[in-house]
Each structure stands twice: as structure tokens, then as C-alpha cells.
C-alpha positions as CSV (number, residue, x, y, z in Angstrom):
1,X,79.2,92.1,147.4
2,X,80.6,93.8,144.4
3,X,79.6,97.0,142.7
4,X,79.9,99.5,140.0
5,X,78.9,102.4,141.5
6,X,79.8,104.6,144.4
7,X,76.0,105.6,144.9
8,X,74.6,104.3,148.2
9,X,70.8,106.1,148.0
10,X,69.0,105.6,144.8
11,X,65.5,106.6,143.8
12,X,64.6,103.1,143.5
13,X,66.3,99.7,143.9
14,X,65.6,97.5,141.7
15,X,66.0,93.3,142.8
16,X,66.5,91.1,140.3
17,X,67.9,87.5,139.0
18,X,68.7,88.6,135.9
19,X,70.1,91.3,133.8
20,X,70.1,92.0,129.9
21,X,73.1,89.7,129.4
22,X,72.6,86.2,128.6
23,X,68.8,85.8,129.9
24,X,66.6,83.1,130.4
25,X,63.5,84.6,130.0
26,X,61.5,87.5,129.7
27,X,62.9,89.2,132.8
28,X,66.1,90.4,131.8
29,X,64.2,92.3,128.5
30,X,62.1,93.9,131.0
31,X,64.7,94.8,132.8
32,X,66.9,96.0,129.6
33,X,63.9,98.4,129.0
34,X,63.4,99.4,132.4
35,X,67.1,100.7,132.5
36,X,66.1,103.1,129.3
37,X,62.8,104.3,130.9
38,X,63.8,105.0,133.9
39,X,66.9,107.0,132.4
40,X,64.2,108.8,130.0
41,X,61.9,109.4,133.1
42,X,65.1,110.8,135.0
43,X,64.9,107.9,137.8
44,X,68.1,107.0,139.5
45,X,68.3,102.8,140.1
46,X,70.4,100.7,141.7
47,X,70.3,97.5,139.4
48,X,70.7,94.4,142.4
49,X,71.5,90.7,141.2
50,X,71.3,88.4,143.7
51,X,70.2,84.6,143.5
52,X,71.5,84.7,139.8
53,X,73.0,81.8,137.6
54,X,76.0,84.0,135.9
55,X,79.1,82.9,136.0
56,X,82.3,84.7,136.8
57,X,83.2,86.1,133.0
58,X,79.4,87.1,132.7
59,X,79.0,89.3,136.0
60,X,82.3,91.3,135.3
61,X,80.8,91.8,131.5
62,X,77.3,92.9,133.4
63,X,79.5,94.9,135.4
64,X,81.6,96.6,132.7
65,X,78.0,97.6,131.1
66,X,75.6,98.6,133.0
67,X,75.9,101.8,135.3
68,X,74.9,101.5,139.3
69,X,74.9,97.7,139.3
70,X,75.6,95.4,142.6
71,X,76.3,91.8,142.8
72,X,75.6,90.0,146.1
73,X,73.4,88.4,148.7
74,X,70.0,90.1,149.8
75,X,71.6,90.7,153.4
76,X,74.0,93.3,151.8
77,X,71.2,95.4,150.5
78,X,71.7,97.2,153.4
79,X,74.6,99.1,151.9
80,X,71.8,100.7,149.6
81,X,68.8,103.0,150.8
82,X,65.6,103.9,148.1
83,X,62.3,104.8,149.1
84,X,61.1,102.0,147.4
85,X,62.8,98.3,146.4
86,X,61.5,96.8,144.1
87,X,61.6,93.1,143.1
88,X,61.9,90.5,140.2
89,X,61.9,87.3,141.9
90,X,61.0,83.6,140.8
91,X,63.9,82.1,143.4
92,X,63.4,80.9,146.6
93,X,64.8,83.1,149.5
94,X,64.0,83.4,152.9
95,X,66.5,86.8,153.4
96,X,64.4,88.4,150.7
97,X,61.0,88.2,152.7
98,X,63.2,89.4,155.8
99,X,64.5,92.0,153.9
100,X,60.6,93.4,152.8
101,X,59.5,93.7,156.1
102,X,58.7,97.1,157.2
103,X,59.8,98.6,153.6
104,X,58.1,100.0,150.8
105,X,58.2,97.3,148.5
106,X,56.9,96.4,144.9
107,X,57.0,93.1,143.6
108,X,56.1,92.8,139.6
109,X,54.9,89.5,138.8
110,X,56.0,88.3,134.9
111,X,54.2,85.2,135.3
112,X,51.3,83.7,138.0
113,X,53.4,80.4,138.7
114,X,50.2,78.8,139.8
115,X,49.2,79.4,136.0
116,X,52.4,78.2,134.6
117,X,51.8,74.8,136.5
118,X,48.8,74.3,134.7
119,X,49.7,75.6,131.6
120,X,53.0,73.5,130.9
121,X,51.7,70.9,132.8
122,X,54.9,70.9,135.8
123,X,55.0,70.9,139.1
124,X,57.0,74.0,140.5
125,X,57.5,72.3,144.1
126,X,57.8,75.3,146.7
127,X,57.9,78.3,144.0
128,X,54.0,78.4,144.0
129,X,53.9,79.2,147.3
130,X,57.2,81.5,147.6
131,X,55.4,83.8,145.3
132,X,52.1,84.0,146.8
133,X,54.5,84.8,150.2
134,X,56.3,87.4,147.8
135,X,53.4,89.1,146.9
136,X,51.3,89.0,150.6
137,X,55.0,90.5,152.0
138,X,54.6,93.5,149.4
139,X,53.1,97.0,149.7
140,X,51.9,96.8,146.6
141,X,51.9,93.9,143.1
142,X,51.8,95.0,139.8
143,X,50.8,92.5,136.9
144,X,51.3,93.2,133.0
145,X,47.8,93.5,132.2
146,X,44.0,93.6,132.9
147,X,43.6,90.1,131.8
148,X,46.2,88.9,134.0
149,X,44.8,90.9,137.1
150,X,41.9,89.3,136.0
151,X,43.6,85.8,136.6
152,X,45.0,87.5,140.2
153,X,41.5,87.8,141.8
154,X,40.4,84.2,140.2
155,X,43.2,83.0,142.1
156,X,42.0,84.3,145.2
157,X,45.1,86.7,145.7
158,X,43.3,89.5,146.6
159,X,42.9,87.9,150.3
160,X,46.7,87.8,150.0
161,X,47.5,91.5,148.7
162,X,44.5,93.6,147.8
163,X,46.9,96.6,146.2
164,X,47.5,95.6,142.4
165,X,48.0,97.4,139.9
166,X,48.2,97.0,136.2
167,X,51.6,98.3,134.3
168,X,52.0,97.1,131.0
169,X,55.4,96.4,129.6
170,X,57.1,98.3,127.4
171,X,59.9,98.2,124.7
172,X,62.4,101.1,123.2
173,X,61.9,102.1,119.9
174,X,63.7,99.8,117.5
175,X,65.7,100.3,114.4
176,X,63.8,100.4,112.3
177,X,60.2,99.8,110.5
178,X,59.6,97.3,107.6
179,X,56.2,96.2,106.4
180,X,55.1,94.9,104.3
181,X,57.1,91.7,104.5
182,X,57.1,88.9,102.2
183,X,55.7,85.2,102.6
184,X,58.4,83.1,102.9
185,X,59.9,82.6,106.9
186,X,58.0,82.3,110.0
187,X,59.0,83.0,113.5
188,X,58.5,81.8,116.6
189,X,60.6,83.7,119.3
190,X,60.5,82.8,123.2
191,X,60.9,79.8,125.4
192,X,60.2,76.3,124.0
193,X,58.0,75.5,126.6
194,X,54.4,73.6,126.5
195,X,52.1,76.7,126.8
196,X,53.6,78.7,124.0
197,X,53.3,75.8,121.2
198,X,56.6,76.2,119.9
199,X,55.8,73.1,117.3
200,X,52.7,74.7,115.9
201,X,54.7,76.7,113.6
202,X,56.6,74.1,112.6
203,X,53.7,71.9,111.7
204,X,53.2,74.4,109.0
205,X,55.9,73.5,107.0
206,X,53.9,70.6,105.6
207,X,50.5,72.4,105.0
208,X,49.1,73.0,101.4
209,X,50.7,76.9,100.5
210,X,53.7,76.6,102.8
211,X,56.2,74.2,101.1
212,X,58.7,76.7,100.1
213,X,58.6,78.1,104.2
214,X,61.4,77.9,106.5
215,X,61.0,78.6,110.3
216,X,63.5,79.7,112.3
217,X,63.0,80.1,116.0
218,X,64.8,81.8,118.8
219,X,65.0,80.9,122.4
220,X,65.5,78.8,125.0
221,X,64.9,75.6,126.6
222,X,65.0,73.2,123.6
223,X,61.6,70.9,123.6
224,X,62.0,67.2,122.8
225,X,59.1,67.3,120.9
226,X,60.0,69.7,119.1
227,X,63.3,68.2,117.9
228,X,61.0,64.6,117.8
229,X,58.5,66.6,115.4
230,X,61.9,67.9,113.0
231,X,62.9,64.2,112.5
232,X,59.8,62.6,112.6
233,X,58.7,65.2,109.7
234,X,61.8,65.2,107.3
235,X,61.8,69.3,107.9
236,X,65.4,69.4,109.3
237,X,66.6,71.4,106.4
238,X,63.5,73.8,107.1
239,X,64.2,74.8,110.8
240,X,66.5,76.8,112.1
241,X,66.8,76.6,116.2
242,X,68.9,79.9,116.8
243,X,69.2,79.7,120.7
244,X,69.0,82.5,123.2
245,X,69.5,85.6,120.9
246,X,69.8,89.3,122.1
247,X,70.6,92.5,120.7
248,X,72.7,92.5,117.4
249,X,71.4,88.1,117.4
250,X,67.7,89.2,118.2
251,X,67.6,92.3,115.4
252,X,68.8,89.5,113.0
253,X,66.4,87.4,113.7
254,X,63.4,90.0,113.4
255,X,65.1,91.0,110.4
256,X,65.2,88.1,109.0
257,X,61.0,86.8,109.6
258,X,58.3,87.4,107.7
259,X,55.8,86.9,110.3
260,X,55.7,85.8,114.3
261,X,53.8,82.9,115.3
262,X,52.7,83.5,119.5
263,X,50.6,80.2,119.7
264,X,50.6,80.5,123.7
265,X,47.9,78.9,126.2
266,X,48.9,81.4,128.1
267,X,50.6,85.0,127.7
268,X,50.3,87.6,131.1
269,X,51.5,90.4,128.3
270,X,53.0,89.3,125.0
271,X,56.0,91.5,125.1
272,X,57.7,89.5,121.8
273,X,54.3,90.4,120.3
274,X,55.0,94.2,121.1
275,X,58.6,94.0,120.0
276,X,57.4,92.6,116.6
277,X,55.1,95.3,116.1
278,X,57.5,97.7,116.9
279,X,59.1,96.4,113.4
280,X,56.4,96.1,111.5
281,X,55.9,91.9,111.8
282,X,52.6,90.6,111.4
283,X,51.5,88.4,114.1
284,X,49.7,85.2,114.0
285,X,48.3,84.2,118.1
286,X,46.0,83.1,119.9
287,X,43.2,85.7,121.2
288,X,44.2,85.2,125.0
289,X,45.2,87.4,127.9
290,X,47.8,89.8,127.2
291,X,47.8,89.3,124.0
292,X,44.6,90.5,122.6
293,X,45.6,93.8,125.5
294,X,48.4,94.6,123.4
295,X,47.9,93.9,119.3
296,X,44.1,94.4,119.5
297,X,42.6,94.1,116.5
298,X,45.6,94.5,114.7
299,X,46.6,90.8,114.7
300,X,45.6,87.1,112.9
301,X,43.7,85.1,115.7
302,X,43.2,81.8,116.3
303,X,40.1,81.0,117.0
304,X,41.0,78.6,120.2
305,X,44.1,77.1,121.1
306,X,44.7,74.4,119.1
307,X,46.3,73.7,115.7
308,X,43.5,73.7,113.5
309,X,42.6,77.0,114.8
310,X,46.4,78.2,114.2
311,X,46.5,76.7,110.9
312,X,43.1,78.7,109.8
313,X,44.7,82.0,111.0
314,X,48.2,80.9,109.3
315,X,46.5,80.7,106.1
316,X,44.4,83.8,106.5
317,X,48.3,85.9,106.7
318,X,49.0,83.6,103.7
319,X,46.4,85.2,101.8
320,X,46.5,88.7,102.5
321,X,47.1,91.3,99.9
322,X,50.7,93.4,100.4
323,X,48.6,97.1,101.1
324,X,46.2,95.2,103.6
325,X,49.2,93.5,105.4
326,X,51.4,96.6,105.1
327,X,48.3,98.5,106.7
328,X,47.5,95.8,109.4
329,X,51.6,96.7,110.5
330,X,51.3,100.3,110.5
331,X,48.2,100.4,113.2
332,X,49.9,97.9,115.5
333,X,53.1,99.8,115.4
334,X,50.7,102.8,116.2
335,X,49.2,101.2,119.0
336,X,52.4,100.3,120.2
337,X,53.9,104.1,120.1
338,X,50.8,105.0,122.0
339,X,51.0,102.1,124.7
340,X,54.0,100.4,125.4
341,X,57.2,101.9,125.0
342,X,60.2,101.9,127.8
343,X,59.4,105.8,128.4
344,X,55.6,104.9,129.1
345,X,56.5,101.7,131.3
346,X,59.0,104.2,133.4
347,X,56.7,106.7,133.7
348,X,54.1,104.7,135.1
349,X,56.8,103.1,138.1
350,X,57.5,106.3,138.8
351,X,54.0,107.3,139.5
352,X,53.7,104.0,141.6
353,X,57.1,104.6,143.4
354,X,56.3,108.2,144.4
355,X,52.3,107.1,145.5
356,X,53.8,104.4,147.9
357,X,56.8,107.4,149.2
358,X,54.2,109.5,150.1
């Protein structure tokens, strides 16, 4: 084990695979916005990688950041003491269940992997099943939203942990605020996976009112039919694949769209959705799960999930006057000030953490 800090009680620990630094997914934002909330809220964390993919250069920059970090196996989390652990987990581990038992634990749950099997169409082998143990081995779950706690008890979870509780996402204030924005680039920002549609916005690029459009798209996990949909269209010159982007990369990038495409079978929260509100990006998605929780009416819906439907909404951005769109911006950035900033996400764990000391 290795660690930045010569802390060994915390108010929380906090068990994760990933940190803010070179993420896969939407687990190391959360967790970049949990450090700020928790800081705002006065909450004292020990940030715990174990069962990570960094390599050497990447832990000692992780290291070098981040205050009260440790690096190491689940068995030397006994080093640490909190009232409460808890967890961000999609990998396998035996010593992890060991390590819940008897402890006040909380596992948050970014995505139902049973959902994400059907959704991409995959099979996730033993992860289905290590998070359903993960979950029946916790005190309590937490999910990102009604409509996902919704998809909890259709799963039948409740038989396996009756205490969840909903605890919506939230994002630090940004920059800055621009809106409206022009009519010229579309965005599509998140992994290029089957369930978010990462092609639908690309498909635009050759509908009536979009020829002089460019997309450019950031994330993860390149699709094959994606890139089979670029040659196979003659839009090569159009598209812009960025990668994995983050802080001074991902503020370019929001910078630099005139819109954000979320065309996702399935989204527990949304959280790109609230981070382009936050900026003043309209957003074009489909009126599912999370999604509809966070933006309410202050979004472009699809009527269903396919591309027709994304390709009516599209068109109904495309059309909007400047004062209408500029007004559409303002209310969701409202919402968002209201709902779902880092403070409000760290003051609802701390209400959690300090129901489960009691």
C-alpha cells in the first residue's frame, strides 16, 4: 500500500476503481465532484484505489493531486477506520465482500449491470452477480435517481437489499455560462457504446438543414460502427473523435458545441446532460430515466428511441428562434443550480453517512 496522507480515521472512506485522472467512465467524474462536495460540506475522506487499471506514472500523478489518497489491496483497508466505507465497485473481488461484513457500508450503484446486458446487448459473465452480492452485503444502496430505483424493485432487488435510497449526482459550477449558441457543431460526449447511440448524431450530417454541421465527440471505447458509418458515409472530414477528454480537454470540447446529443436506451442519471446545462448547451435526448429526472422540460425529446424520433427532435433545435433557445438554457441551468451541484450531492452523503453512524 502507498499513501498520501498521514490520516488513519476519516469521516468516510471512500472505495473506488477510479479517480479523476484518466477515467473510463462516469465514475471517476463522480468521484471528481465528490472530492469538492465533501470539502464544501466539511467531510474528511480517505480516497481508496484498489482493483484499478493505472499504471505506475498515473498513480504517482493521482498521488501528487489529490489530498488523503491510498493505493493498495482491499486487505490493507485496515490501516484506515470511518464510520462508514463507502464503495464504487464494477470489479470482481472476493476481499471486498469480506471486508463489508459487520461494517457500515454504502454501495452507490452508477449503473444496474443487469440493465447494461440488455441494453448493449453483452454478456457481463460473473459481474451481474458480483453486484447484486455487492449490494445484498451493504447497509444501505443508493441509486442516481427515482427512475432507476424504479428499475431496482423491477429487478427484484428489494429481496436482496430493501434500504435504497435515491441521491442524484451532482457537478461543480463550471466556468462559465453561454447560451444562446449557434447552429453549426453537435456533440455527443460519453462512451461509444450501443445504448447511448453514439452514430445517431452522426447520421445527421446527411439530413436536409445539416450539411454545413460538424460533430465532434468525446469518449471512450471507439464503436466499429461508428467508424464503419464515417467511411461508409463520406463524413470523415465532418467528425471529429476527440478521445477521453477531462478538465482543460473536456471545457474545450463544451466550448466548442453547439448542442449535446444524449440518444441513450438507457441513462440511470444523465450526468453529461447536467454538466451541459451547467454551460448553457441545449440538449437533444431521449425522454428516459434519468434523463427526463434531471432536464425536465427544459430539453428536445425524442419521442422513442430510435432515429427517426432523434432526427424529429434534431430538427425541432434546428428551428428554434435564438431568445427561445437562449431561454430554454437559462431554466435548465436553473434547475441545475437548484438540484444537482457537488455541494447538494455532499450534503445528501453526509445525511446518509451520519443516519447509518447513529
Amino acid at each position: 500500500m502507498i499513501a498520501n496522507t498521514s490520516r488513519r480515521s476519516f469521516d468516510v472512506i471512500e472505495i473506488t476503481n477510479e479517480m479523476p485522472l484518466n477515467r473510463t467512465g462516469g465514475v471517476g467524474t463522480v468521484i471528481d465532484n465528490l472530492i469538492s462536495g465533501f470539502a464544501a460540506e466539511g467531510i474528511t475522506a480517505l480516497w481508496y484505489l484498489t482493483d484499478h487499471g493505472y499504471d505506475d506514472a498515473q498513480i504517482d500523478e493521482i498521488l501528487a493531486r489529490f489530498p488523503n489518497v491510498a493505493v493498495g489491496p482491499v486487505e490493507a483497508l485496515d490501516h484506515f477506520s470511518a464510520p462508514v466505507s463507502h464503495i464504487h465497485s464494477y470489479q470482481q473481488n472476493p476481499a471486498l465482500t469480506s471486508y463489508l461484513t459487520g461494517r457500515n457500508s454504502v454501495c452507490t450503484i452508477h449503473s444496474l449491470l443487469a440493465l447494461e446486458e440488455t441494453s448493449n446487448n453483452v454478456r457481463l459473465g460473473g459481474a451481474v452477480a458480483w453486484q447484486e452480492r455487492l449490494i445484498a452485503d451493504s447497509a444501505c444502496a443508493v441509486v442516481l435517481s427515482r427512475a432507476e430505483r424504479a428499475n431496482y424493485l423491477a429487478l427484484g432487488y428489494e429481496r436482496l437489499n430493501p434500504r435504497v435510497r435515491v441521491i442524484h449526482n451532482g457537478v461543480r459550477r463550471p466556468p462559465g455560462f453561454r447560451a444562446p449558441r449557434g447552429k453549426r457543431v453537435l456533440g455527443f460526449c460519453g462512451r461509444l457504446v450501443p445504448r447511448k447511440h453514439p452514430e445517431y448524431v452522426q447520421m445527421m450530417l446527411n439530413e436536409t438543414g445539416f450539411e454545413d454541421c460538424r460533430v465532434l465527440i468525446a469518449g471512450r471505447g471507439f464503436s466499429p460502427y461508428a467508424r464503419n458509418l464515417i467511411r461508409d458515409h463520406d463524413i470523415d472530414s465532418r467528425v471529429e473523435f476527440l478521445g477521453w477528454c477531462a478538465g482543460e480537454r473536456l471545457e474545450a470540447f463544451f466550448d466548442s458545441i453547439d448542442m449535446l446529443a444524449v440518444p441513450s436506451i438507457y441513462e440511470p442519471f444523465g450526468l453529461v446532460a447536467v454538466e451541459a446545462a451547467a454551460r448553457g448547451i441545449p440538449v437533444v435526448c431521449t425522454a428516459i430515466d434519468g434523463l427526463t429526472e434531471v432536464l425536465g422540460e427544459h430539453a428536445f425529446y425524442c419521442a422513442d428511441t430510435g432515429f427517426a424520433a432523434f432526427r424529429s427532435a434534431m430538427i425541432e433545435w434546428l428551428a428554434a428562434p435564438p431568445d427561445a433557445l437562449a431561454a430554454r438554457c437559462r431554466d435548465a441551468r436553473n434547475r441545475y443550480e437548484r438540484r444537482f451541484t457537488d455541494r447538494m450531492m455532499g450534503r445528501r452523503y453526509r445525511r446518509l453517512f451520519s443516519a447509518l453512524s447513529r
